[in-house]
C-alpha positions in Angstrom: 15.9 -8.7 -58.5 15.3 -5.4 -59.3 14.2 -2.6 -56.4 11.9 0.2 -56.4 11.2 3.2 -53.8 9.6 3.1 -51.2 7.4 6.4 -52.3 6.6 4.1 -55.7 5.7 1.3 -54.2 3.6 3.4 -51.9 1.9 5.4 -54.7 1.1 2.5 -56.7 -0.4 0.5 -53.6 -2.0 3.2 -52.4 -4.2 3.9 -56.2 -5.0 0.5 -56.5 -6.4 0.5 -53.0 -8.6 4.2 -54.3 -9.2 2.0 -57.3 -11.2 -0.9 -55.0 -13.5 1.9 -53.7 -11.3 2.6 -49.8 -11.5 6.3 -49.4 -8.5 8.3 -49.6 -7.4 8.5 -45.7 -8.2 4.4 -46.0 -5.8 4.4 -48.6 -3.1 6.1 -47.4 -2.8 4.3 -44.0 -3.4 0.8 -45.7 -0.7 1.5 -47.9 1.7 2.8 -45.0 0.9 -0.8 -43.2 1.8 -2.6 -45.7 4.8 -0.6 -46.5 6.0 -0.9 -43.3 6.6 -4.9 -44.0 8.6 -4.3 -47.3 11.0 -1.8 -45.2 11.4 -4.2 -41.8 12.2 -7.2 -43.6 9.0 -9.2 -43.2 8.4 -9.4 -47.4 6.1 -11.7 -47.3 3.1 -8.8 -45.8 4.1 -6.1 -47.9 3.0 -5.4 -51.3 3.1 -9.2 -51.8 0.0 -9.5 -50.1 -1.6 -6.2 -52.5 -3.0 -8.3 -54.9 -4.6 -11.0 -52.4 -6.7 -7.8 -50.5 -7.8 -7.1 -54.2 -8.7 -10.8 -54.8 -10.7 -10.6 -51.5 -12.5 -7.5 -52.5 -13.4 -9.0 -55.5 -15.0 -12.4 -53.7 -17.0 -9.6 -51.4 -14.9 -10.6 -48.2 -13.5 -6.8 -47.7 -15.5 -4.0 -47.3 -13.9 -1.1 -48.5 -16.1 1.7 -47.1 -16.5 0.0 -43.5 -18.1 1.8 -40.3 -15.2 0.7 -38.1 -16.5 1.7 -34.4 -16.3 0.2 -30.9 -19.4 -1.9 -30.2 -18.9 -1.9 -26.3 -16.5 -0.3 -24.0 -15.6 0.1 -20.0 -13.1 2.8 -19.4 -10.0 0.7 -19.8 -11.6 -1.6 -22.7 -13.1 -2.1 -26.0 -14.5 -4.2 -28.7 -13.9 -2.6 -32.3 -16.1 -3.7 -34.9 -14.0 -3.4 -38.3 -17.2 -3.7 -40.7 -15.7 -5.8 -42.9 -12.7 -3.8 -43.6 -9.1 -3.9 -44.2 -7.2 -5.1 -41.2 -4.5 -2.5 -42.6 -7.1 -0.1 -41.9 -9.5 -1.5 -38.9 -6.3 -2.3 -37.0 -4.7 1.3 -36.9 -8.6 2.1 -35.3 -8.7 -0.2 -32.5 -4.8 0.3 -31.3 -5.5 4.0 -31.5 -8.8 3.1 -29.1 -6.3 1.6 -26.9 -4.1 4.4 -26.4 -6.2 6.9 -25.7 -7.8 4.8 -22.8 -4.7 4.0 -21.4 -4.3 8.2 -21.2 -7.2 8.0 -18.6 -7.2 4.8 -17.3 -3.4 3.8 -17.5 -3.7 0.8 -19.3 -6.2 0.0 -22.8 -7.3 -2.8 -24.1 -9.1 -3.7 -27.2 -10.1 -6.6 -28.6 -11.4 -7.0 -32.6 -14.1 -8.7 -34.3 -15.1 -8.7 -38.0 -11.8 -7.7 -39.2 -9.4 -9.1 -41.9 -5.7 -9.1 -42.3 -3.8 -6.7 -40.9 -0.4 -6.7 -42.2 2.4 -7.1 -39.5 1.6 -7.4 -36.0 4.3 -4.9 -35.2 3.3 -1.6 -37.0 0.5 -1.4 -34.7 2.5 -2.4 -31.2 4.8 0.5 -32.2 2.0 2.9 -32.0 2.3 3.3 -28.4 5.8 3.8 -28.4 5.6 8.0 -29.2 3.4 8.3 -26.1 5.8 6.7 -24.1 3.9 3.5 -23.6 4.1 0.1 -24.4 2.2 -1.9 -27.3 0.8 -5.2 -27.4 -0.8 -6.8 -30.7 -1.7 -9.7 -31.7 -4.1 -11.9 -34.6 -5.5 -14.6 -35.0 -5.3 -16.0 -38.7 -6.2 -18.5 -41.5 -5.8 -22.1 -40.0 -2.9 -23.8 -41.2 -1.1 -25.0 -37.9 -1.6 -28.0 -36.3 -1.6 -28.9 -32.8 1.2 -30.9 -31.3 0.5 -34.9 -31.9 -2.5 -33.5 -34.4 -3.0 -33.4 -38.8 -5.4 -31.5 -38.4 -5.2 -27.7 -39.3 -6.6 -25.7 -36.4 -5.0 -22.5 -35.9 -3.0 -19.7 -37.6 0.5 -18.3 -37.5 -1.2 -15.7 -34.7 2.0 -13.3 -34.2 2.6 -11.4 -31.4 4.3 -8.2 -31.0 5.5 -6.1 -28.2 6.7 -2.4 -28.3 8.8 -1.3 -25.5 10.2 2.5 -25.5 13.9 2.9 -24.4 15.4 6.6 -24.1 18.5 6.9 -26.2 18.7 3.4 -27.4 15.9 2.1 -29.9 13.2 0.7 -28.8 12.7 -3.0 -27.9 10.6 -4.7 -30.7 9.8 -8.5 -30.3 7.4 -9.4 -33.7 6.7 -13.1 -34.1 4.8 -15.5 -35.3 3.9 -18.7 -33.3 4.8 -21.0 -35.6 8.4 -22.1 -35.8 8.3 -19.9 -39.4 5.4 -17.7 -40.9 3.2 -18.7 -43.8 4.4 -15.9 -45.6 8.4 -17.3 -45.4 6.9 -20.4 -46.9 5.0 -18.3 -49.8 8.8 -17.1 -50.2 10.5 -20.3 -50.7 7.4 -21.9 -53.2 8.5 -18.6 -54.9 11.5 -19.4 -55.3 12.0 -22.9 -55.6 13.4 -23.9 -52.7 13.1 -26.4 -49.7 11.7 -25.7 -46.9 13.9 -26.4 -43.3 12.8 -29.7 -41.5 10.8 -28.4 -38.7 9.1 -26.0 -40.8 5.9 -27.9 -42.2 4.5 -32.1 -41.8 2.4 -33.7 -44.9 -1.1 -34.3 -44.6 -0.5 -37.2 -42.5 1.6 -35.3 -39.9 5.2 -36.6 -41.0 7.5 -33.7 -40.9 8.8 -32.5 -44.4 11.0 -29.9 -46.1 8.3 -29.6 -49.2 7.6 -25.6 -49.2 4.4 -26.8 -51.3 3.5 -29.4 -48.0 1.0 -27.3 -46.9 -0.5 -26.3 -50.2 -0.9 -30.5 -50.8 -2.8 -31.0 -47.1 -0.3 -30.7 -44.8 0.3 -28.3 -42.2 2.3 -25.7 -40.4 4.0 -26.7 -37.5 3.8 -24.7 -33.9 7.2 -22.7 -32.2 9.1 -25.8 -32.0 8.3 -28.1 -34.9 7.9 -31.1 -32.3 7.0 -32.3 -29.0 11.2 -32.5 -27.9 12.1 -29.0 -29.1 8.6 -27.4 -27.6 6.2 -27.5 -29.9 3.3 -27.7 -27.7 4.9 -24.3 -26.5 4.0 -22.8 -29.5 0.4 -24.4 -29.4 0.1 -23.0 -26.5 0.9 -19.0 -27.4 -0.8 -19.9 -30.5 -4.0 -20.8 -28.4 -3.9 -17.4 -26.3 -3.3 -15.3 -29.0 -6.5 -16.9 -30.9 -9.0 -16.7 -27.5 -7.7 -13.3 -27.0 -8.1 -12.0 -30.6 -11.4 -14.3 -31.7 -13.4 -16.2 -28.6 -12.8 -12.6 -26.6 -14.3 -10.2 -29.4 -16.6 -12.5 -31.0 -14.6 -13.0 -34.3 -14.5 -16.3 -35.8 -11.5 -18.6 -34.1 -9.4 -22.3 -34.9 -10.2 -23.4 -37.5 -13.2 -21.5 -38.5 -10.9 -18.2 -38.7 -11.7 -16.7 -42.3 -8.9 -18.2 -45.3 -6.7 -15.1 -46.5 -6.7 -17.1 -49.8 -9.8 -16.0 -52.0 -10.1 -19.1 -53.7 -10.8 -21.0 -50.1 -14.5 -20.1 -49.3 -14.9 -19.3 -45.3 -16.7 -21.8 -43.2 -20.7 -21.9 -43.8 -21.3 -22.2 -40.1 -19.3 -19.6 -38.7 -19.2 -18.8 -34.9 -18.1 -14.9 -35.1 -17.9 -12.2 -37.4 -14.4 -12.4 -39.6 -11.1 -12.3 -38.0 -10.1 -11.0 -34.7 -7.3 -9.0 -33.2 -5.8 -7.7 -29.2 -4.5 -5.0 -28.8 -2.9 -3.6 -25.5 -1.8 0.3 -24.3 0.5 0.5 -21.3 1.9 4.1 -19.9 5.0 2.9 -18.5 4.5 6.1 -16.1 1.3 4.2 -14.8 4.6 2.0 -13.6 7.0 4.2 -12.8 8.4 7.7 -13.9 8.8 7.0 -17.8 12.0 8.9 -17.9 13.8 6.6 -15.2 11.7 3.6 -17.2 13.3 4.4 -19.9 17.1 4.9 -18.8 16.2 1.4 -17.4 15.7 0.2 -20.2 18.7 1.9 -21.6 20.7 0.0 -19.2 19.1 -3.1 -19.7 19.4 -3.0 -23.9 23.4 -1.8 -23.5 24.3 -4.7 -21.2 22.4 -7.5 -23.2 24.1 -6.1 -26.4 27.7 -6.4 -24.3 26.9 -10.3 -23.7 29.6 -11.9 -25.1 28.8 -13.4 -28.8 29.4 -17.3 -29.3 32.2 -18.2 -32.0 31.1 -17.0 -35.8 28.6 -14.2 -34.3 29.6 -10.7 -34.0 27.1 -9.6 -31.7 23.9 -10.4 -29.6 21.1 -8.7 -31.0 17.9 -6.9 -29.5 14.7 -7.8 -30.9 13.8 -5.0 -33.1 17.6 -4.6 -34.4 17.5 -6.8 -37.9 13.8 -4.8 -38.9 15.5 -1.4 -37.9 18.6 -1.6 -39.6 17.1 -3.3 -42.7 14.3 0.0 -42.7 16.8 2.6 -42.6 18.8 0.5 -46.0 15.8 0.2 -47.8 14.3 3.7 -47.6 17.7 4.9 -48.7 18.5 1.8 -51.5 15.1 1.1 -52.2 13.3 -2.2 -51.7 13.7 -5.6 -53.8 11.0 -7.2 -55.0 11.5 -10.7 -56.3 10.3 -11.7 -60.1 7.0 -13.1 -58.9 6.2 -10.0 -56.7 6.9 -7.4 -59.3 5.0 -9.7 -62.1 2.4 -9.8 -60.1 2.1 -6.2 -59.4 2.7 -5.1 -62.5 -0.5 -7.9 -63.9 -2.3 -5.7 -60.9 -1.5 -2.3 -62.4 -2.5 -3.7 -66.1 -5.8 -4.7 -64.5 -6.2 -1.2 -63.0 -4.6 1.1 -64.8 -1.6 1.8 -62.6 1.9 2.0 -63.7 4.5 0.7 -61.2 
């Protein structure tokens, strides 16, 4: 596996974007999203996903020259109209929207319409950490989960993220999907071979299997839970909100007429909405309290949860956020490891362009 900078992967991402037709500004912040993923850990919406925005542009599906704007507002909220464009790019847009709302109103919120993907949920909830606020984002996505006691593919992994600002500790930063394991891990483990764990994915007749490929022949991802006993319809449940918030709220398409990521899938022919959706929320924690004695709060509150006593074979209780932080701060130094696939893949992409990796 070999590994490559972050400032190469970030050069070479960022011409094949200019190469599609996104403007130079587009560019660079799409190729900073996506980025981001590589350096936190989540591989499977970094640069492995370069080549399937390229696939989409070439299908039509992503507009590279959108007019992303807000379509209708209030004071404290917003639809954004992404245009067609990358979510990389559309997303960034409508969080921004957000937090200057909450400036004047003390909360934002913004919901998407007409959008595509956009990279990992938590790039954009950490936005609103630098103004001393806390970020909420969330997406709806290709359907590939079924309900609980269903075959039928209806939703999409649909992450959420939280950002919460701390004062000398880092930040608290939840990132999820609502599925008991992102597509993307699955992508991963075809990738390599490997089985998936029980829980993860059911065949096409709704029989739980460890085939990484079960989706791919019919089957389905499972919600938070894998079944009814450990919760699932939990999971179906976030799932749900996240998709009504993102989709039915903005009037982007949602279940199981959310646009495929997969250019090879063709969308629905009757859609109910314009392209995928997204929510985004800005709090200003001093709309709360005073954000300084917030955030000592929250000092106090991240200190004592990492003191909890580990159970036997862990060293320590971690604080959502810790695994992504500690992993960015290796990889920008190290560099970041790309399996075979990946970095065949990207480098078929660069042939195709032009661009040496």
């Amino acid at each position: 596996m070999n590994k490559f900078t972050y400032q190469d992967l970030f050069s070479f991402s960022k011409q094949i974007l200019l190469n599609i037709g996104c403007p130079e500004e587009d560019a660079s912040l799409a190729a900073k999203v996506l980025l981001s993923a590589d350096l936190r850990g989540v591989d499977s919406h970094g640069v492995a996903r370069l080549s399937g925005y390229v696939r989409l542009w070439e299908k039509g599906r992503i507009n590279p020259t959108p007019n992303v704007h807000v379509s209708y507002e209030t004071p404290s909220t917003a639809v954004v109209d992404g245009d067609g464009g990358l979510g990389l790019v559309v997303a960034p847009y409508a969080m921004q929207v957000a937090i200057e709302k909450a400036k004047t109103a003390g909360t934002g919120w913004v919901s998407v319409k007409n959008s595509n993907h956009y990279g990992i949920a938590g790039y954009h909830a950490m936005m609103a950490l630098e103004h001393d606020m806390i970020g909420i984002s969330l997406t709806n996505a290709s359907p590939l989960v079924s309900p609980t006691f269903s075959k039928e593919r209806m939703l999409g992994t649909n992450p959420i993220s939280v950002a919460i600002p701390a004062k000398n500790q880092p930040p608290f930063v939840a990132d999820m999907a609502t599925t008991t394991a992102a597509n993307g891990k699955l992508e991963i483990l075809q990738r390599k071979d490997l089985d998936a764990p029980l829980g993860w994915v059911q065949d096409a007749e709704g029989i739980p299997t460890t085939d990484a490929n079960g989706v791919k022949k019919g089957g389905a991802l499972l919600p938070l839970g894998g079944d009814r006993e450990h919760g699932s319809h939990k999971g179906y449940i976030l799932g749900s909100i996240v998709d009504i918030f993102s989709a039915v709220l903005s009037g982007a398409n949602y279940g199981p007429w959310a646009p495929p990521f997969v250019a090879f899938l063709e969308p629905d022919p009757n859609p109910v909405g314009e392209g995928l959706g997204h929510f985004f929320g800005a709090m200003r924690v001093d709309a709360f309290r005073p954000a300084d004695e917030f955030k000592s709060h929250m000092d106090n509150w991240i200190s004592r949860f990492r003191s909890a006593k580990p159970i036997l074979g862990h060293e320590k209780v971690l604080i959502p956020g810790d695994p992504e932080r500690e992993l960015e701060a290796e990889r920008m130094e190290n560099g970041i490891p790309l399996i075979k696939p990946v970095e065949d893949d990207l480098r078929a992409l660069g042939e195709k362009f032009g661009v040496v990796l």
